[in-house]
DOVEX-118420 format. One record per residue (C-alpha): residue in three letters; chain; residue number from 1; x, y, z. Coordinates in steps of 0.25 Angstrom, whole numbers. Layout:
residues N
R   r c   k     x     y     z
R Ala A NUM     X     Y     Z
...
//
This chain:
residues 189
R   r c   k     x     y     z
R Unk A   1   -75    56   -81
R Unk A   2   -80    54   -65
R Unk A   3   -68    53   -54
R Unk A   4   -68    40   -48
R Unk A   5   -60    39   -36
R Unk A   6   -50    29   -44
R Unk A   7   -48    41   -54
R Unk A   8   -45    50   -43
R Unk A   9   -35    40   -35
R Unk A  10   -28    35   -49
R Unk A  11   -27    50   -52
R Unk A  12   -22    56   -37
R Unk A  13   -11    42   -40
R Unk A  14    -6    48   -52
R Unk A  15    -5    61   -48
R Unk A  16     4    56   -36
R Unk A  17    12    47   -45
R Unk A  18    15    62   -53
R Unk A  19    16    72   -43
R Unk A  20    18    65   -29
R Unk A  21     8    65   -17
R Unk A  22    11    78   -13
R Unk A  23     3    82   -25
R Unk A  24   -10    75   -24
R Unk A  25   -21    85   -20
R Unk A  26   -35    85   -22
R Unk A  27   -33    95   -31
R Unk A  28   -22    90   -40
R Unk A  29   -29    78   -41
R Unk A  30   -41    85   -45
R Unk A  31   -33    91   -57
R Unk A  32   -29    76   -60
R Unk A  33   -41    73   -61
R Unk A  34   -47    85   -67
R Unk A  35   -57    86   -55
R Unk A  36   -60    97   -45
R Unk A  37   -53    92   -31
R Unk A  38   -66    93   -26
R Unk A  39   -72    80   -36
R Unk A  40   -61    73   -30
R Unk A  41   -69    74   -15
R Unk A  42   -80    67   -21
R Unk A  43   -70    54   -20
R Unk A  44   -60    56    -9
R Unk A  45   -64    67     3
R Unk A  46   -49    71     2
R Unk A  47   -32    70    -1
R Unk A  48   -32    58     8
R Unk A  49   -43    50     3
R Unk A  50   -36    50   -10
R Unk A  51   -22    47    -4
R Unk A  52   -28    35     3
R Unk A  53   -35    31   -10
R Unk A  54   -22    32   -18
R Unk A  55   -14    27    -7
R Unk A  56   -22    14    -9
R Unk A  57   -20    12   -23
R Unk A  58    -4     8   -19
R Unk A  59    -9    -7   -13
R Unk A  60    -8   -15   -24
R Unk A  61    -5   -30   -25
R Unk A  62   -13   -42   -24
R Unk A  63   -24   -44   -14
R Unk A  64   -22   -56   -10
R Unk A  65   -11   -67   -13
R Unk A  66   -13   -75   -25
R Unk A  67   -15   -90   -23
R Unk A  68     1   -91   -23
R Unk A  69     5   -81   -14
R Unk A  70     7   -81     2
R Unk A  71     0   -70    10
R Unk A  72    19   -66    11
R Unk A  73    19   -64    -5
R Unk A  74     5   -57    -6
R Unk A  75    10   -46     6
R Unk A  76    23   -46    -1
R Unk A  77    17   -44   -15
R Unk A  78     8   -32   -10
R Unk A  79    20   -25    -2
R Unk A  80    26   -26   -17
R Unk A  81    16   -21   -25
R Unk A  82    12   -11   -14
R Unk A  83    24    -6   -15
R Unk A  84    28    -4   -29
R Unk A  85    12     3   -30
R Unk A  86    17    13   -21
R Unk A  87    31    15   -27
R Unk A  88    23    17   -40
R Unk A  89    16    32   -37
R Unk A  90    24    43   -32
R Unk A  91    23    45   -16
R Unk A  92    14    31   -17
R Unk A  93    20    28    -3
R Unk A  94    16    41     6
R Unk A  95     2    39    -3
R Unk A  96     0    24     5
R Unk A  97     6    29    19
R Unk A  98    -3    41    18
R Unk A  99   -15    33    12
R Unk A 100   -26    29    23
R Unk A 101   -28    13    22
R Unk A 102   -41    11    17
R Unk A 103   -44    -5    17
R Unk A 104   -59    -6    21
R Unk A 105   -71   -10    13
R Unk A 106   -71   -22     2
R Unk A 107   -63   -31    11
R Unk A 108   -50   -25     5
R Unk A 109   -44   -27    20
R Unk A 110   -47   -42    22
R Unk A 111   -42   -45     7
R Unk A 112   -29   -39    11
R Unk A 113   -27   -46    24
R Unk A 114   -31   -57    18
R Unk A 115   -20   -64    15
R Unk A 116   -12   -61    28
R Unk A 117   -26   -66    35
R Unk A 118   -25   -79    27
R Unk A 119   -11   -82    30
R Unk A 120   -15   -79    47
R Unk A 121   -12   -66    50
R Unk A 122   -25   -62    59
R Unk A 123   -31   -49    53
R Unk A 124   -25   -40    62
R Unk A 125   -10   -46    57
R Unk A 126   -15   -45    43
R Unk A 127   -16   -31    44
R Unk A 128    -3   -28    50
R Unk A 129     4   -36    40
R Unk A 130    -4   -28    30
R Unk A 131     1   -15    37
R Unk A 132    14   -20    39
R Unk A 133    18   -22    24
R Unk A 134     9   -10    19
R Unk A 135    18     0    28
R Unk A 136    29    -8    25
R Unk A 137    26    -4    11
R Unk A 138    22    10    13
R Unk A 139    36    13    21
R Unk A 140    42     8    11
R Unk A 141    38    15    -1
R Unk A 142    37    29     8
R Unk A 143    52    25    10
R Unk A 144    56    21    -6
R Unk A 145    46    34   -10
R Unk A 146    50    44    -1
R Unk A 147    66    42    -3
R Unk A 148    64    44   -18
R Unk A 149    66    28   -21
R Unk A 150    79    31   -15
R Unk A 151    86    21    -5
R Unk A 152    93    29     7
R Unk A 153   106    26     7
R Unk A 154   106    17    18
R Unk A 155    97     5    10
R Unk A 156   104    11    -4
R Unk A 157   107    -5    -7
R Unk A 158    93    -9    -5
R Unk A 159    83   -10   -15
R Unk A 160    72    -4   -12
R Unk A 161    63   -16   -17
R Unk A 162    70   -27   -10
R Unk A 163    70   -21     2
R Unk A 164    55   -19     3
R Unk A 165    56   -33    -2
R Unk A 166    63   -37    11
R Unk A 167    56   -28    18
R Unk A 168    39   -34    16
R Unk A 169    46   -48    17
R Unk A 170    53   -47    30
R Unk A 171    38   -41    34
R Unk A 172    31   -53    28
R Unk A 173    40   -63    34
R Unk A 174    37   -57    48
R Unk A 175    23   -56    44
R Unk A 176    26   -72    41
R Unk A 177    31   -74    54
R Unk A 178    22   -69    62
R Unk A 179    12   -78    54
R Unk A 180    20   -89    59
R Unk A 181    21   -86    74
R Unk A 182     6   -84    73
R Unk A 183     3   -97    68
R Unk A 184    13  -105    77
R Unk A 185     8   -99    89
R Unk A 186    -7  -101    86
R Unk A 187   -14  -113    93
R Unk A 188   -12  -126    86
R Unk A 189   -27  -133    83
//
């Protein structure tokens, strides 16, 4: 059987999901896989190349709005699912927050900002709003992870789901009203 990066990354997931990040090395991962560390170098140069590649296994959710969805549900809909990916694996959040982005090639980046594009924001607003949500997400989960899945006594009568609920919806109805105040203020043709 040959190693295909995919192998590797799916295999370095499980063995997080097992054993927590603190346990992936190359060499571990090696016995995993029943490699030598070093066949691993033939697809990643090192740990963190592997981290960034499983970091980006966590961003799920649909690409782009369906044909009934605004640009709000489709950015709500992916912090969702983002979220839920990364709950999913053990230490999923400090995987994403130490994973380095990787959008370029294919045109993944301008499928993502797409939407927020199409609805007005400029580029530049696009990708903050992307940011915006994405560490709203990331902070989250580091929070919800690293506290065991328990709620400090101070929010202990908050469900954690509602309030990131709350939480991406006041974000997306500021996103909205900045939309707005654009569009008001832009010169009438």
């Amino acid at each position: 059987m040959r190693l295909t990066r995919k192998m590797v990354v799916a295999k370095a997931r499980d063995l997080v999901k097992q054993d927590g990040l603190d346990a992936l090395t190359t060499r571990r991962l090696g016995e995993w896989l029943g490699v030598k560390g070093p066949a691993l170098y033939r697809h990643f140069a090192n740990k963190q190349e592997i981290i960034d590649a499983l970091g980006r296994t966590f961003f799920v959710g649909p690409a782009e709005p369906s044909a009934d969805d605004t640009w709000q549900d489709w950015l709500e809909q992916r912090a969702h699912s983002t979220r839920r990916e990364i709950l999913s694996c053990r230490d999923g959040a400090r995987i994403v927050a130490m994973a380095r982005p990787n959008l370029a090639g294919g045109g993944h980046l301008d499928r993502l900002l797409e939407p927020l594009t199409k609805a007005g924001f400029d580029a530049t607003e696009a990708l903050l709003a992307s940011h915006i949500i994405g560490r709203l997400v990331i902070g989250w989960t580091l929070s919800e992870q690293e506290h065991g899945g328990q709620i400090p006594p101070a929010s202990a009568n908050i469900d954690p789901e509602a309030g990131f609920a709350f939480a991406v919806k006041c974000v997306i109805a500021g996103l909205e009203m900045r939309l707005i105040a654009k569009k008001m203020s832009a010169p009438r043709t």
